[in-house]
Backbone as ProteinMPNN parsed JSONL, in Angstrom:
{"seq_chain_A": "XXXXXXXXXXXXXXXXXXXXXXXXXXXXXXXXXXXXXXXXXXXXXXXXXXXXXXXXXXXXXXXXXXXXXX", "coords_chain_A": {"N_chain_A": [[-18.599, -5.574, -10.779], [-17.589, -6.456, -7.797], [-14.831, -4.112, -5.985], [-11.393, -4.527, -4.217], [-9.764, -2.198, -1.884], [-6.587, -1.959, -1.718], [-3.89, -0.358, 0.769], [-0.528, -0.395, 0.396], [2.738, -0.679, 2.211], [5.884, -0.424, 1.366], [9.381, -1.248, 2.307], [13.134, -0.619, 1.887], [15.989, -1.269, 2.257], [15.927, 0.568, 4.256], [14.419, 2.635, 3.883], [10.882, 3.791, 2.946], [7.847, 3.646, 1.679], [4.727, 4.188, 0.26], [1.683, 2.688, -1.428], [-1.446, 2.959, -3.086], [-3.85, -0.027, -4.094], [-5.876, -1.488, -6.075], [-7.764, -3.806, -6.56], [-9.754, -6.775, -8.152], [-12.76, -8.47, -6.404], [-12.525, -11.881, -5.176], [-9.792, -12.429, -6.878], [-7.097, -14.03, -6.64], [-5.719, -12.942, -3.447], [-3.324, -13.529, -1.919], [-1.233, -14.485, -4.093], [-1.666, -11.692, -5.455], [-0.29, -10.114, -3.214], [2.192, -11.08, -2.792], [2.956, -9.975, -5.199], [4.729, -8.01, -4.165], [7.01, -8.267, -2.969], [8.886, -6.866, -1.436], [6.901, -5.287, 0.789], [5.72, -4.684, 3.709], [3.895, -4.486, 5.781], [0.557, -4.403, 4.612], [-2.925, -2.896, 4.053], [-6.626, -2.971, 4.409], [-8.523, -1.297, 2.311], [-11.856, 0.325, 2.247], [-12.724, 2.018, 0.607], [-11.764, 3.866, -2.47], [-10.926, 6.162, -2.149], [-10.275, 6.673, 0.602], [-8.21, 4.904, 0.52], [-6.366, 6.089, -1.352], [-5.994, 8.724, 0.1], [-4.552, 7.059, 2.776], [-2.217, 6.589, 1.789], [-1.069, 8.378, 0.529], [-0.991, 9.63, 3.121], [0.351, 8.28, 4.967], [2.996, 8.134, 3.042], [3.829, 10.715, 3.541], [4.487, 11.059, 6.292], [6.384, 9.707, 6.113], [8.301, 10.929, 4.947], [8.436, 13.31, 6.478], [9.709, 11.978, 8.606], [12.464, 11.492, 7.374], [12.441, 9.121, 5.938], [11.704, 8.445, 3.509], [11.371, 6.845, 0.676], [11.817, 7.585, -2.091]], "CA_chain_A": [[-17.88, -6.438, -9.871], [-16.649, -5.628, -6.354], [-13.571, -4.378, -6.224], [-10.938, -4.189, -2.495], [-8.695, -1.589, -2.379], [-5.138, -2.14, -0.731], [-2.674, -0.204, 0.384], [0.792, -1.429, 0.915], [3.556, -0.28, 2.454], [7.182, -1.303, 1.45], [10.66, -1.257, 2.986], [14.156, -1.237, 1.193], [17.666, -0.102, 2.788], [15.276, 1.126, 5.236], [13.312, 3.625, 3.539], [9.481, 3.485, 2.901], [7.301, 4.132, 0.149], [3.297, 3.361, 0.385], [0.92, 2.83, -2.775], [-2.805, 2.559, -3.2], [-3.662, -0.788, -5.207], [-7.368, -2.072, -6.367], [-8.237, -5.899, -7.007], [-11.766, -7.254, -7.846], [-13.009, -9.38, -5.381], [-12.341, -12.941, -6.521], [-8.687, -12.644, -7.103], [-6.374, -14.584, -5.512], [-5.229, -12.304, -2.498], [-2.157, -14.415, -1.345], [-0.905, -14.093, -5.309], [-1.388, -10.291, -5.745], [0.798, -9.663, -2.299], [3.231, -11.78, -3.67], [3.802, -9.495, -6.082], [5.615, -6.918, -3.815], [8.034, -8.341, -1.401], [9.317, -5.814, -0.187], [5.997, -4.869, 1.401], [6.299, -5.243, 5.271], [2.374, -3.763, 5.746], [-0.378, -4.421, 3.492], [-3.885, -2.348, 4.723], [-7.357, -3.211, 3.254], [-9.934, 0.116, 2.927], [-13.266, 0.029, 1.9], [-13.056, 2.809, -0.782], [-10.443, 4.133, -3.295], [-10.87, 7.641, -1.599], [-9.267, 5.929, 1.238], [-6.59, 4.117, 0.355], [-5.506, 7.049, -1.681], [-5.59, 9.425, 1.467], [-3.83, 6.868, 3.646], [-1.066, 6.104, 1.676], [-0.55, 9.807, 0.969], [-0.694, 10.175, 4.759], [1.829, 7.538, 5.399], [4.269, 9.074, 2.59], [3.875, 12.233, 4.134], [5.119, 10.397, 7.565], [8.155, 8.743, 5.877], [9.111, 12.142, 4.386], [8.524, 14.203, 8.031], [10.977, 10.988, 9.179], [13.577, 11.091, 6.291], [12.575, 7.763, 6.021], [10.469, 8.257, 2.289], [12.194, 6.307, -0.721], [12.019, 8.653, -3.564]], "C_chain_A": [[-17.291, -5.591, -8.739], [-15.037, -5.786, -6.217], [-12.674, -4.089, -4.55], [-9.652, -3.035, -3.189], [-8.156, -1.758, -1.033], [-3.906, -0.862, -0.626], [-1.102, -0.983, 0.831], [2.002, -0.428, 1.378], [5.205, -1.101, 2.027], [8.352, -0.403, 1.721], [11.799, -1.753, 2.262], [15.282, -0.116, 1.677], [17.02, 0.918, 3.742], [14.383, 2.647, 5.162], [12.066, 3.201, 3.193], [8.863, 4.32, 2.19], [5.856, 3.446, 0.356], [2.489, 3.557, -1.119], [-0.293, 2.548, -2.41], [-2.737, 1.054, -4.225], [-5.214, -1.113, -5.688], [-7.544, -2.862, -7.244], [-9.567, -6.084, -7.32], [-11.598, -8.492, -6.89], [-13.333, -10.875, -6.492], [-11.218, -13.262, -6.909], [-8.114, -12.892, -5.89], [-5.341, -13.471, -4.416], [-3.624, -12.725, -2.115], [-1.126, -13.849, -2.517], [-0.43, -12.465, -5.341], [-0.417, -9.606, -4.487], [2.139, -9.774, -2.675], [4.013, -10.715, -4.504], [4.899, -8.267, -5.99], [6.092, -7.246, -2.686], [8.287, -7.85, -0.695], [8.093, -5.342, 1.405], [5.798, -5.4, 2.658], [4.479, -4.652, 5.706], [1.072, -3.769, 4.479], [-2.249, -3.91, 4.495], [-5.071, -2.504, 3.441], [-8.148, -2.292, 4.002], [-11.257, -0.297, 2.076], [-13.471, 1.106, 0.833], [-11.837, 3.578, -1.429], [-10.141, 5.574, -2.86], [-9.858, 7.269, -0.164], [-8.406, 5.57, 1.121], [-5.853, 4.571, 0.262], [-5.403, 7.73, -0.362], [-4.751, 8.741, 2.719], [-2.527, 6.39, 3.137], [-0.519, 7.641, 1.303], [-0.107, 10.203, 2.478], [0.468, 9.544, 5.24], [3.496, 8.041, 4.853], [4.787, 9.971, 3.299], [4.789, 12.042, 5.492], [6.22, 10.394, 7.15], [8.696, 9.809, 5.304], [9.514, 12.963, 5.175], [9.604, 13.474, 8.768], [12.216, 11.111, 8.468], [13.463, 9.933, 6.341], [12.084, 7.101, 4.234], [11.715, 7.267, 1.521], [12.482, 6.947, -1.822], [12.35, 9.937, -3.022]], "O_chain_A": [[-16.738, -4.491, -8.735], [-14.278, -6.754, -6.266], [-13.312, -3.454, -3.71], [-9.005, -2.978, -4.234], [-8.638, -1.754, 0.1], [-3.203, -0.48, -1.561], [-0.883, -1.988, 1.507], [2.1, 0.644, 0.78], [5.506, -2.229, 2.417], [8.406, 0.804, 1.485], [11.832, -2.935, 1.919], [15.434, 1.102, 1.585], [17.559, 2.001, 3.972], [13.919, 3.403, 6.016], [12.044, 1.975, 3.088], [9.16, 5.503, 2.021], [5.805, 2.241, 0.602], [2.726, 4.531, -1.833], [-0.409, 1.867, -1.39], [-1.801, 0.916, -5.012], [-5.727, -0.193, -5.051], [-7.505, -2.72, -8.466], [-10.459, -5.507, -6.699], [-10.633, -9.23, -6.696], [-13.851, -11.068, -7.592], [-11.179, -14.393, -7.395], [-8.278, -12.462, -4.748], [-4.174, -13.301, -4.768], [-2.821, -11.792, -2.121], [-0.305, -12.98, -2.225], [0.725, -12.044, -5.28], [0.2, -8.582, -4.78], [2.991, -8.901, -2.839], [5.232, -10.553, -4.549], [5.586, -7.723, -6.854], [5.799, -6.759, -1.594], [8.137, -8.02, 0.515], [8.395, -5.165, 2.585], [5.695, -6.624, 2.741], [5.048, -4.392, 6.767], [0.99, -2.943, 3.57], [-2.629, -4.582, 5.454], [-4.909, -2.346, 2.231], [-8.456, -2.178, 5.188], [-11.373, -1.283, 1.348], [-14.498, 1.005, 0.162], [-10.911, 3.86, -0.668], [-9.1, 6.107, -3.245], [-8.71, 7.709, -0.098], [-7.51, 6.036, 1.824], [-4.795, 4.411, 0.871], [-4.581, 7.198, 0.385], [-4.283, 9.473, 3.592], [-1.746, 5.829, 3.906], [0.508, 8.015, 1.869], [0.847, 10.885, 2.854], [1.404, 10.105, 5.81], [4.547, 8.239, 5.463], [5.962, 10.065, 3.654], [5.72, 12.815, 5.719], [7.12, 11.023, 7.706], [9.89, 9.61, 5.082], [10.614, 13.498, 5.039], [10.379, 14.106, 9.486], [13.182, 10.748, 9.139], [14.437, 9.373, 6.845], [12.082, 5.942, 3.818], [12.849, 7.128, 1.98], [13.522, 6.732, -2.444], [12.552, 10.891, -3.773]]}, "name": "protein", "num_of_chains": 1, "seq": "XXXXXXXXXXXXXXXXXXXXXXXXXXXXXXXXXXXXXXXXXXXXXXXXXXXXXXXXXXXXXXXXXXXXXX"}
């Protein structure tokens, strides 16, 4: 089965935190967003090598900002 991979970005007290996620195609999209409010950015890549490298890259941003969450 084909699967999408997401990443997401979320926002709380104004820090930022990004994750990789991977869905099969077929699941309700709308639903699985849902499940992270916070998330002010949601990005769809075409391979899990991706996703991972851009949500690393984004961390990496929000950490060069003092902006990371953890």
């Amino acid at each position: 089965m084909k699967r999408i991979y997401l990443v997401f970005s979320e926002t709380k007290d104004g820090k930022h935190y990004a994750h990789a996620e991977t869905i099969r195609a077929g699941e309700n999209l709308k639903n699985y967003i849902e499940r992270y409010p916070s998330a002010n950015i949601v990005h769809i890549c075409e391979t899990a090598t991706q996703a991972a490298f851009l949500a690393e890259q984004w961390n990496q941003d929000y950490k060069n900002n003092n902006t990371y969450m953890y």
